[in-house]
N, C-alpha and C positions, 0 to 999 in steps of 0.2 A: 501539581508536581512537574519538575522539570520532562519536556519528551527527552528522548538518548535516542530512539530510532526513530527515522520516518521512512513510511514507505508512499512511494508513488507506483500507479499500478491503472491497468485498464480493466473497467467492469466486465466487460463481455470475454466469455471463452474462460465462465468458471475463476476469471483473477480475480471478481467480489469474495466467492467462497475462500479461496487460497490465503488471501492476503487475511482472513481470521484466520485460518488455520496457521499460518505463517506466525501470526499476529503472536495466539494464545503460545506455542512452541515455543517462539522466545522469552514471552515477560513469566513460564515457569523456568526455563533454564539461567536466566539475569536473573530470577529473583526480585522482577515488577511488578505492581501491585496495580496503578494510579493510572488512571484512561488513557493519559495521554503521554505516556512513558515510552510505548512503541505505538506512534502516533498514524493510524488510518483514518482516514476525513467522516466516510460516515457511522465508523463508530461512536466518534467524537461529536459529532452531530446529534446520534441517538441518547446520548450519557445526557445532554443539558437541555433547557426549555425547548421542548416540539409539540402540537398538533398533529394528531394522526387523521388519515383521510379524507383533509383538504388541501386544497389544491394553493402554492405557495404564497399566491396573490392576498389570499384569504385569509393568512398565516398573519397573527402579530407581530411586531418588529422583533427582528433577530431571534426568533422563532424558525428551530429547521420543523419540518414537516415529511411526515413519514406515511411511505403509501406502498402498494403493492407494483413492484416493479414490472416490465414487463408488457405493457400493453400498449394501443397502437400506435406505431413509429418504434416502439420499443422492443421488437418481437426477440433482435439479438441479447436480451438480457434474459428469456426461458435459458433452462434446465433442457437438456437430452428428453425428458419423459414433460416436460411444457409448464413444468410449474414456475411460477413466479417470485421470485426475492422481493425482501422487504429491502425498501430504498431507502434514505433520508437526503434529504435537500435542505442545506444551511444556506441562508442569504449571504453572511458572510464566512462565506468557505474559504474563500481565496486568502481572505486575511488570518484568518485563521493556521488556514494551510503555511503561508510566508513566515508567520511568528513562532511557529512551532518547527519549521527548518531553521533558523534562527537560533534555534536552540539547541535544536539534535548534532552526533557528534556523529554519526551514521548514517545516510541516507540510500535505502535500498531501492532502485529501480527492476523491478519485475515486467522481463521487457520479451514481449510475445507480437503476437498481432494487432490483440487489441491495443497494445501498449503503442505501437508504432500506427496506429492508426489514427489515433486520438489527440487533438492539437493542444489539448490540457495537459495530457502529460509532457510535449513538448514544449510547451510553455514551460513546466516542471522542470525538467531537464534543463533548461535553459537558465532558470533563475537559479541553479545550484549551481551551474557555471559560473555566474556571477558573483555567486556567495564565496564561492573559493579563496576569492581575492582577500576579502576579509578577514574568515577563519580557521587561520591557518592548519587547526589539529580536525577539519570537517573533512571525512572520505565520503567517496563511494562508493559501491558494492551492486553489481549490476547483473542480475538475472536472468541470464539468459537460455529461457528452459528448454527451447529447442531451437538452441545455437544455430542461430540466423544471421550470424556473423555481424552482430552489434561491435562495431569499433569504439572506444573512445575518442579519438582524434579525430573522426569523421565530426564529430558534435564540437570542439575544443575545449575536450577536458582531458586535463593532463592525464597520461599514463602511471602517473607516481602516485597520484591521491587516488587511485581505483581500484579495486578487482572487479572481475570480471569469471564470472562462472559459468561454463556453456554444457546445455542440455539443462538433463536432471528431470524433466516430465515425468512424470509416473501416472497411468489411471488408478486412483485411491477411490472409496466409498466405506463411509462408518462414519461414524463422530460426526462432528463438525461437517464432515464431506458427506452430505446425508440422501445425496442425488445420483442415478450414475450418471457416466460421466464428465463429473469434477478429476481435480488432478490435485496432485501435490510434487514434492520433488523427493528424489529418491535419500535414503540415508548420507550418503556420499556427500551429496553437493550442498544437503545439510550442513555435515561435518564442515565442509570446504567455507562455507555461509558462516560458519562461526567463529574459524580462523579467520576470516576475511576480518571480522567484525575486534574479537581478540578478549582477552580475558577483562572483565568490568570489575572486581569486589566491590568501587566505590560506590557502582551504581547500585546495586542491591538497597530495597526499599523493609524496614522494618526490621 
């Protein structure tokens, strides 16, 4: 199925958990069914051909591979209480990642530390710059949970095709958020997150 949202986002500082919780929130309120309808990379990865608990080299072609995150080099991806996320690694991520903005009519940047630290998601940021040019009806919608004065124009993306949401953090634990010290964002900038995004009927699946 077609994606309608994509989200770029950084793993470390709890954005792995969020960006499912984010994920599951919307495709009940759109009314999405199909994996890659609000489209997160290693969801997407875990839905089609993987190997669990070897290591990628070992993987068959275009085989992601899924392992326990978290370990040495990797300590910023624990939990507050040191446990470990399930990770998954597609060889072709990036392509994948490119065809599926491509497609989407949303693209959400959840933009924190990790997010500004990590050259992927600027690469990310970058290539939806470029997409701009093409698609004309493609926004973005830019999360900024503790409003760390993310501009648009500093990157050059236009003011007109974005919003921009500042704050919103909340420390949450339940569901999905099953750690403490995960987060989510507050009601509000929910609400705000949806305007931003706007009423879909046509995307509703089934």
């Amino acid at each position: 199925m077609t994606t309608r949202i994509l989200m770029s986002f950084g793993m470390a500082d709890g954005g792995m958990m969020f960006v499912q919780w984010l994920r599951n929130r919307l495709m009940k309120d759109y009314g999405l069914f199909s994996t890659n309808s609000v489209y997160v990379d290693f969801v997407t990865a875990r839905a089609g051909n993987c190997v669990y608990g070897v290591k990628p080299e070992a993987a068959p072609p275009h085989y992601a591979t899924v392992n326990l995150d978290g370990g040495e080099g990797r300590e910023h991806m624990l939990s507050a209480t040191k446990a470990r996320p399930i990770g998954a690694m597609h060889p072709d991520w990036k392509e994948m990642f490119d065809g599926a903005m491509g497609e989407a009519e949303v693209v959400i940047f959840v933009v924190n530390k990790a997010f500004q630290a990590s050259k992927w998601c600027m690469q990310e940021l970058d290539g939806f710059r470029l997409l701009l040019a093409r698609k004309p009806k493609l926004r973005g919608v830019v999360l900024d949970v503790d409003d760390s004065g993310f501009r648009a124009a500093a990157h050059g993306l236009p003011i007109g095709r974005m919003a921009i949401i500042r704050g919103g953090r909340e420390a949450r634990e339940g569901g999905m958020l099953w750690d403490r010290g995960l987060w989510a964002i507050s009601e509000g900038a929910y609400q705000q997150l949806t305007w931003a995004i706007g009423d879909h009927p046509e995307w509703r699946e089934g």
